[in-house]
C-alpha positions in Angstrom: 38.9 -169.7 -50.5 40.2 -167.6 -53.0 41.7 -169.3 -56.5 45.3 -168.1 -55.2 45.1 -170.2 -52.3 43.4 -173.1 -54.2 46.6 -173.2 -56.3 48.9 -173.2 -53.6 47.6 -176.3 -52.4 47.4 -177.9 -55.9 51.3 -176.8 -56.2 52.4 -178.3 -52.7 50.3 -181.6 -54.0 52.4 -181.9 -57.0 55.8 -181.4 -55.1 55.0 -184.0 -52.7 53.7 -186.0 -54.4 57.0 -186.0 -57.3 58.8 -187.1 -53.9 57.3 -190.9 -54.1 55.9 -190.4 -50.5 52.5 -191.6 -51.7 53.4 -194.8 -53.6 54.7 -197.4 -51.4 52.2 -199.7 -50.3 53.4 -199.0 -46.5 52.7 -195.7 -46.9 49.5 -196.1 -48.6 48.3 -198.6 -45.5 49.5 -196.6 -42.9 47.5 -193.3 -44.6 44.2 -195.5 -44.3 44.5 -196.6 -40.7 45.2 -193.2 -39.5 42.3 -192.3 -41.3 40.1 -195.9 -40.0 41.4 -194.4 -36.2 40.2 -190.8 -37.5 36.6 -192.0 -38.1 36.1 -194.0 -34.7 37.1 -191.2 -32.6 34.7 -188.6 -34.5 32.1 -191.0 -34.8 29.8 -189.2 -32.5 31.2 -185.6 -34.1 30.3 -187.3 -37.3 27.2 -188.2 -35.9 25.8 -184.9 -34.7 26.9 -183.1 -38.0 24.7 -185.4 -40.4 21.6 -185.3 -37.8 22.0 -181.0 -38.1 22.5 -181.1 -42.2 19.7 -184.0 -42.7 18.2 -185.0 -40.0 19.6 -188.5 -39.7 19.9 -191.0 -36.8 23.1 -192.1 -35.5 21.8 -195.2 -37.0 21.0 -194.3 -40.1 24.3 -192.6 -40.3 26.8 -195.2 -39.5 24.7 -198.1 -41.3 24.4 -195.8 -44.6 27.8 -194.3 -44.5 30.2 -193.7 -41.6 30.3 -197.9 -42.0 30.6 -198.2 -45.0 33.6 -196.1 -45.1 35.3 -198.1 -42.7 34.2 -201.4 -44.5 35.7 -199.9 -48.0 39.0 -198.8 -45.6 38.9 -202.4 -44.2 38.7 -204.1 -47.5 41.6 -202.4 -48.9 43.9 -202.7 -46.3 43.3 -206.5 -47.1 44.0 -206.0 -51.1 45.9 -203.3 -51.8 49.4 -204.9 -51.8 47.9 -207.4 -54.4 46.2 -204.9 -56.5 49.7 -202.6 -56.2 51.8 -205.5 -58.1 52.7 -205.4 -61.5 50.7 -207.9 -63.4 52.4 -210.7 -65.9 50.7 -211.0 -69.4 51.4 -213.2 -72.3 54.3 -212.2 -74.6 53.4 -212.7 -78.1 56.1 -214.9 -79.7 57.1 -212.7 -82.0 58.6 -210.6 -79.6 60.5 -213.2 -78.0 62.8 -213.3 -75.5 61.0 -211.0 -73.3 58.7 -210.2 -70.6 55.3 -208.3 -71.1 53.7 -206.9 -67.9 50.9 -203.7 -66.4 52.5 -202.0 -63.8 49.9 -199.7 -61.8 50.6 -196.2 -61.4 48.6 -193.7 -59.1 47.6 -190.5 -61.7 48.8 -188.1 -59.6 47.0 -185.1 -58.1 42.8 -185.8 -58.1 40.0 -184.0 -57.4 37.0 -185.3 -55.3 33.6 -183.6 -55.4 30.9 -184.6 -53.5 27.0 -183.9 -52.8 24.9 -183.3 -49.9 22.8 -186.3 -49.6 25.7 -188.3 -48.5 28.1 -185.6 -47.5 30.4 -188.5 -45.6 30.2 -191.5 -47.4 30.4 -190.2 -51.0 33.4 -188.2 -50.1 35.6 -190.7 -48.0 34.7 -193.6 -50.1 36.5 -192.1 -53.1 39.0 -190.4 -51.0 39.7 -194.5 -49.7 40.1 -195.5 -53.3 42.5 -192.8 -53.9 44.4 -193.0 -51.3 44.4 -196.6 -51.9 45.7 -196.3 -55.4 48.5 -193.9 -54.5 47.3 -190.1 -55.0 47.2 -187.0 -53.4 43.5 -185.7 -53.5 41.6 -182.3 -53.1 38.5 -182.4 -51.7 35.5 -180.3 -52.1 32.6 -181.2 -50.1 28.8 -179.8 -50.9 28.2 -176.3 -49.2 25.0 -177.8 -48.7 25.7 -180.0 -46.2 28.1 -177.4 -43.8 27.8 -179.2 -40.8 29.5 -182.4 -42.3 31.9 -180.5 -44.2 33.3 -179.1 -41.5 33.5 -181.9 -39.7 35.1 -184.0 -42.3 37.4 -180.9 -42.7 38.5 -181.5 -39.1 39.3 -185.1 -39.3 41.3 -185.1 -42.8 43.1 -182.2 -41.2 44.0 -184.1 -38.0 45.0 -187.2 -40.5 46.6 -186.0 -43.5 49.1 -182.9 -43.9 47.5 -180.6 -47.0 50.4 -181.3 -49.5 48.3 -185.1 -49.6 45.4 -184.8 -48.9 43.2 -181.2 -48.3 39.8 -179.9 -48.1 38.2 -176.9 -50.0 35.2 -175.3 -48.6 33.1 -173.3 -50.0 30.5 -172.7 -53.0 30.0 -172.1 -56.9 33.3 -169.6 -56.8 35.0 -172.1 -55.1 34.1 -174.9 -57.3 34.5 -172.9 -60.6 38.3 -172.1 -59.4 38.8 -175.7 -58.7 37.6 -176.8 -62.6 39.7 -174.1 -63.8 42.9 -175.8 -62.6 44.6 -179.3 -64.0 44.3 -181.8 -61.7 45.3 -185.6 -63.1 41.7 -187.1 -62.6 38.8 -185.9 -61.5 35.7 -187.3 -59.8 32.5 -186.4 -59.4 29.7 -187.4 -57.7 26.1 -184.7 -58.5 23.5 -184.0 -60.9 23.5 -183.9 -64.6 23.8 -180.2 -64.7 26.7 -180.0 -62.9 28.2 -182.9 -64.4 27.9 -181.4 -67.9 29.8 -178.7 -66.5 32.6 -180.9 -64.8 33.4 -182.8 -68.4 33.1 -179.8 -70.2 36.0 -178.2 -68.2 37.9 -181.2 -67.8 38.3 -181.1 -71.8 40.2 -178.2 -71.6 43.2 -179.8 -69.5 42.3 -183.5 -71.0 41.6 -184.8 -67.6 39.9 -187.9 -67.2 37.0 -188.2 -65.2 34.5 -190.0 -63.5 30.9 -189.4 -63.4 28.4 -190.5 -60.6 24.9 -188.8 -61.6 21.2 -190.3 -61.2 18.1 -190.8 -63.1 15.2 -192.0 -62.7 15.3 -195.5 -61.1 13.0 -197.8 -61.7 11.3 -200.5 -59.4 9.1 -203.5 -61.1 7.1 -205.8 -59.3 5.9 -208.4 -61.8 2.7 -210.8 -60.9 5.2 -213.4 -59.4 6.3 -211.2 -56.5 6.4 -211.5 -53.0 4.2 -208.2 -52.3 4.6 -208.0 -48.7 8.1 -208.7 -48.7 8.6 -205.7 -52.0 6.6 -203.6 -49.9 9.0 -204.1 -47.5 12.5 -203.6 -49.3 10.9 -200.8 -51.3 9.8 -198.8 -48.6 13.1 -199.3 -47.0 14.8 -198.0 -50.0 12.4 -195.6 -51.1 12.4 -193.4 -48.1 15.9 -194.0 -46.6 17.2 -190.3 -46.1 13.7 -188.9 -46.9 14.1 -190.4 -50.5 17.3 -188.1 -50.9 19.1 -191.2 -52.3 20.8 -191.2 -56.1 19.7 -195.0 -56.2 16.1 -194.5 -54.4 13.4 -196.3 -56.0 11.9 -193.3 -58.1 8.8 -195.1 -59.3 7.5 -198.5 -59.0 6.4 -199.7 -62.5 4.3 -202.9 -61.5 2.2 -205.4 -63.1 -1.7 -203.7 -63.4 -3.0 -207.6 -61.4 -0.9 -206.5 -58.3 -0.9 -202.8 -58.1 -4.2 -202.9 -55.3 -2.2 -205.4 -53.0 0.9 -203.8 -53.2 -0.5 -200.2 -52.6 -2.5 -201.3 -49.6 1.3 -203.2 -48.3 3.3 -200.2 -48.9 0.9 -198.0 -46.9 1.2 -200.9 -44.0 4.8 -201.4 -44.3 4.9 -196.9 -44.2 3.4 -197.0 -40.5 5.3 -200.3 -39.4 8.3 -198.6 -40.2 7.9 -194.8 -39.5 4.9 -195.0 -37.6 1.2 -193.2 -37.7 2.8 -190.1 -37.8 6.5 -190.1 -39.3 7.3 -186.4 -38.6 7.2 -186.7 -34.7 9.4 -189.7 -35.6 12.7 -188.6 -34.2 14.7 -191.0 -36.0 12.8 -189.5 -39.5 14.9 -187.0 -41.6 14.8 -184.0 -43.3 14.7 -182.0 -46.4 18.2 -180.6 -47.2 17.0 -177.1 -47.4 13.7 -175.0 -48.4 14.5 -174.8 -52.2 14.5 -178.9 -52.6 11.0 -178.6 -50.1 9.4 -176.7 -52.5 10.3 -178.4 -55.8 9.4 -181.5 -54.0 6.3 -180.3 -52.3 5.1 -178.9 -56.4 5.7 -182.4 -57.6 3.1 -184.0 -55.0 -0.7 -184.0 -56.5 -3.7 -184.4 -53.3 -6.2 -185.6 -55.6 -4.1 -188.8 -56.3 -1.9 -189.1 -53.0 -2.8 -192.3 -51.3 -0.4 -192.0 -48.2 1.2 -189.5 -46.6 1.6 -186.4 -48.0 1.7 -184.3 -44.9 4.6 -181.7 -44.7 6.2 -179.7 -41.9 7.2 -175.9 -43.7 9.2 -175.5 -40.2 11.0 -178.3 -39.9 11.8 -179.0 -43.9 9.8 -182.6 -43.5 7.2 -184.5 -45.8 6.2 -187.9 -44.6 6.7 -190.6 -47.0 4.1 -190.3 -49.4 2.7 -192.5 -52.4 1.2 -191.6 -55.1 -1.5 -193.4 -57.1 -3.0 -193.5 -60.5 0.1 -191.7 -62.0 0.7 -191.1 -65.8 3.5 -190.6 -67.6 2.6 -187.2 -68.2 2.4 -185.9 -64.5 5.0 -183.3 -63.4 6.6 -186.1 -60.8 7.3 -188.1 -63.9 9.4 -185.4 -65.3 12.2 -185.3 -63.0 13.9 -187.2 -61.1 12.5 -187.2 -57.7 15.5 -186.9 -54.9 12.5 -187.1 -52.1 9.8 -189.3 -50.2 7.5 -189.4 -53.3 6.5 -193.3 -54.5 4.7 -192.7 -57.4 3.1 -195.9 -58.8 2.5 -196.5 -62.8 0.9 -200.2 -64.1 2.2 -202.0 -67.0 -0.7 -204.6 -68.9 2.8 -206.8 -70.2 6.1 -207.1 -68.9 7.6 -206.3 -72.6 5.4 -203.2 -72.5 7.2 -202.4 -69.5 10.6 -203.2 -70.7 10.3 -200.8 -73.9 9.0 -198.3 -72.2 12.1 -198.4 -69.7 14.7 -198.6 -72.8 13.3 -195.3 -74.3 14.1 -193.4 -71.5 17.4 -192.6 -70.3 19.5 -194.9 -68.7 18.7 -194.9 -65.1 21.6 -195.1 -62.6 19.6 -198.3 -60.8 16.9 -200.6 -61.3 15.0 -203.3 -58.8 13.2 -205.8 -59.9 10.8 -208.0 -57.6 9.5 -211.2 -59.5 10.0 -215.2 -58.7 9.8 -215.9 -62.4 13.0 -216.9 -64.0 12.4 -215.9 -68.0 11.1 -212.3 -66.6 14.4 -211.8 -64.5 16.1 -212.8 -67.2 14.7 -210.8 -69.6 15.2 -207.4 -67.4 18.5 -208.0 -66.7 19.7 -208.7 -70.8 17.3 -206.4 -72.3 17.4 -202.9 -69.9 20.5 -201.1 -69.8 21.2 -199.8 -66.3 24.2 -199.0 -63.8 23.5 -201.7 -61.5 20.8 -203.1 -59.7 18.6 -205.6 -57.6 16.7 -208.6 -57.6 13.8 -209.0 -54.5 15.7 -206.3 -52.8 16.3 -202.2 -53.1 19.7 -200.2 -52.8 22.3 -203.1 -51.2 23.8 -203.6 -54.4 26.1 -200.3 -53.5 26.8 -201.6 -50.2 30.1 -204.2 -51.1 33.5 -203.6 -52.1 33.3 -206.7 -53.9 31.7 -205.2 -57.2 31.8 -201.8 -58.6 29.3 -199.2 -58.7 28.6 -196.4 -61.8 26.4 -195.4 -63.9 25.9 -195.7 -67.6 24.7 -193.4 -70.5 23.2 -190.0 -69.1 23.6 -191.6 -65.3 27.4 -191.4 -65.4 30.4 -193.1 -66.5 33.3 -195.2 -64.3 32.8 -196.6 -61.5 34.7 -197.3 -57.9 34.3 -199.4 -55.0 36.6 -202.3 -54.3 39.0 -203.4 -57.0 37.1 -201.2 -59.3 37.6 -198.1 -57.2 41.6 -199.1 -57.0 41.7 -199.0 -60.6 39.7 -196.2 -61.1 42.8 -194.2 -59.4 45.3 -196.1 -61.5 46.9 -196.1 -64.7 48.1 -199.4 -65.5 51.5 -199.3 -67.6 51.6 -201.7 -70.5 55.5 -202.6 -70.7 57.5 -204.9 -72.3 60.9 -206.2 -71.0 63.3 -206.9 -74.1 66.2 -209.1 -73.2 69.5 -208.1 -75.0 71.2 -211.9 -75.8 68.9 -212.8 -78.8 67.9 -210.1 -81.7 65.3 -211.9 -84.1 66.3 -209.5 -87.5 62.8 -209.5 -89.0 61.8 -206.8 -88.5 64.6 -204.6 -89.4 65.4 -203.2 -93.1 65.8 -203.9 -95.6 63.1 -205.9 -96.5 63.8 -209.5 -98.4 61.2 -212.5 -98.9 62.5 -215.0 -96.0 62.0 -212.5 -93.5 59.0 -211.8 -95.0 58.1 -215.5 -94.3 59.6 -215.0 -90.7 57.1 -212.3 -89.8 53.9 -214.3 -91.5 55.2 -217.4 -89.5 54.9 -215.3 -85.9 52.1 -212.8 -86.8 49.1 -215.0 -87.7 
């Protein structure tokens, strides 16, 4: 799409949306259950597009993001008139008689940009919370991922007429047009690169942003763990969409006493859940193309792979695979992963482990697996993180009730729920003055009893 074009549908936006269309609360509702009916009759569309781009089941796709679309949809069909309503605060007395209260606003025009390795999910969900809030939004799916863009180009299409809500396609020329324009917020879900990039343009116009990035994620299992049941949840987490999951498990970081037992569980709980040979599993993904193979297949060592590590050059597979007797110093520890690679490191103390963890770069998730009380608490006050588990791996982004973001280098903002509402919204701070009483105070000129007045109120 050529940057003419793109501004042609950022102009229409802004017209319509100066008309008001977007900001009743009936409006907003009735946007989302067209949308809700959109999704249930393209389901199996949906479907078939996310099994051609990554190779997931129709399982895999509803549970991990097809559902929880319609759950974020559901859940603010339910709130949004509440969150909609101007909110009462306390009036200071000094500025009595009046009324002080935060009236949210939508910001206008916003920009969505999504990844591949959730193409559906990590573009409705914001588009939801937009929506939601009272916007107009252009979206701009991953051109890795064409199968599910075009899909997802179909249904907003049948939904939404392009002045509210439109979809550009395309790749770096397209996105570089996009950041060249001013949109009124902008949010972005990617790599670090990229979302260097993103900010750096959004300066230019003074556009706010969020940022949903990665890191490395790390997963401790203390000496107090259930092992077969972390086994479990980490090998569900771990290799969920071939690893290809910004809030995957990227290393377990475990206590040196339980590091046998839980290697020889995560190789059990490997073949219980994908079998004895995961790439003839059908319901087993994908790499998203042959540049991510490689990188990933030059991050695997033999000589210290203790399961898995098989790879399919045809079919863009490698079977979940972990990795033993890793340093810190090994080329998988220098990235973050983005694959089906579980390297395991050993800690002798938990605070060993906890330093280590705050001198590297905020991860976008952490897990923790332990039954003791003092170490839980001592990860969760001590590690700075997006957001997290306790005994389990990845559910924490699967509720509207709390937000999810990132912090530091993993992003900033966050959205879901309430917090994805209010992500959308500016909240105006305004203060009703009545007109039948004027307290003189604070009016020249100046004199010592009004003085006294103002030291009275202001204290």
């Amino acid at each position: 799409m050529e940057k003419r074009e793109i501004q042609e549908i950022l102009d229409r936006q802004r017209v319509y949306f100066e008309t008001g269309a977007t900001c009743p609360v009936s409006a907003r509702k009735a946007a989302l259950r067209r949308l809700y009916t959109a999704i249930e009759e393209k389901e199996k569309k949906l479907c078939a597009a996310l099994k051609k781009d990554l190779g997931k089941s129709s399982s895999e796709s509803y549970m991990c993001e097809i559902g929880l679309v319609k759950s974020e949809i559901t859940y603010m069909l339910r709130h949004v008139g509440r969150f909609a309503r101007e909110r009462r605060v306390l009036t200071p007395l000094a500025q009595y008689v009046s009324r002080s209260f935060e009236k949210p606003s939508p910001y206008g025009c916003v920009l969505i940009m999504s990844p591949w390795n959730y193409p559906f999910l990590l573009t409705m969900e914001p588009l939801v919370d937009a929506v939601a809030a009272g916007n107009t939004a252009v979206l701009k799916p991953s051109a890795y991922a064409p199968c599910t863009a075009e899909a997802m180009t179909e249904l907003i299409e049948d939904c939404f007429a392009p002045e509210f809500v439109a979809v550009v396609n395309g790749g770096r020329a397209e996105n570089t047009s996009l950041l060249e324009l001013k949109f009124d917020y902008i949010f972005f879900t990617g790599g670090k690169t990229v979302g260097r990039e993103v900010m750096r343009r959004a300066a230019q116009h003074l556009t706010p942003v969020t940022l949903e990035l990665g890191g490395k994620s790390p997963c401790i299992v203390d000496r107090t763990a259930n092992i077969p049941l972390a086994a479990r949840r980490i090998v569900f987490g771990k290799f969920l969409n071939c690893g290809q999951t910004c809030v995957a498990p990227d290393y377990i970081y475990c206590d040196e006493s339980v590091k046998e037992r839980l290697v020889r569980e995560l190789r059990k709980q490997i073949t219980l859940q994908y079998g004895e040979k995961p790439l003839e599993n059908e319901n087993y993904g994908k790499i998203i193309n042959r540049k991510h193979f490689d990188r990933l297949c030059g991050l695997m060592d033999r000589e210290k792979t203790v399961a898995g590590g098989e790879k399919n050059e045809r079919t863009l597979q490698i079977a979940p695979t972990v990795m033993d007797q890793v340093g810190w110093e090994d080329a998988v520890m220098g990235e973050e992963i983005f694959g089906p690679i579980l390297p395991v490191l050993t800690y002798g103390s938990l605070e060993e482990a906890v330093r280590r963890i705050r001198s590297m770069p905020c991860p976008l998730a952490l897990y923790l697996f332990s039954s003791d009380r003092k170490n839980i608490a001592c990860v969760k006050e001590k590690v700075s993180f997006g957001g997290g588990c306790i005994n389990d791996t990845l559910i924490h982004l699967a509720t509207s009730g709390m937000g999810f973001g990132g912090v530091g280098e993993s992003g900033m903002g966050a959205y879901h729920g309430k917090r994805g509402f209010e992500t959308f919204t500016h909240r105006k701070s305004i203060v009703d003055k009545k007109t039948f009483l004027d307290l003189p105070m604070r009016y020249q000129p100046c004199a010592a009893w009004k003085d006294r007045m103002v030291r009275m109120f202001v204290k």
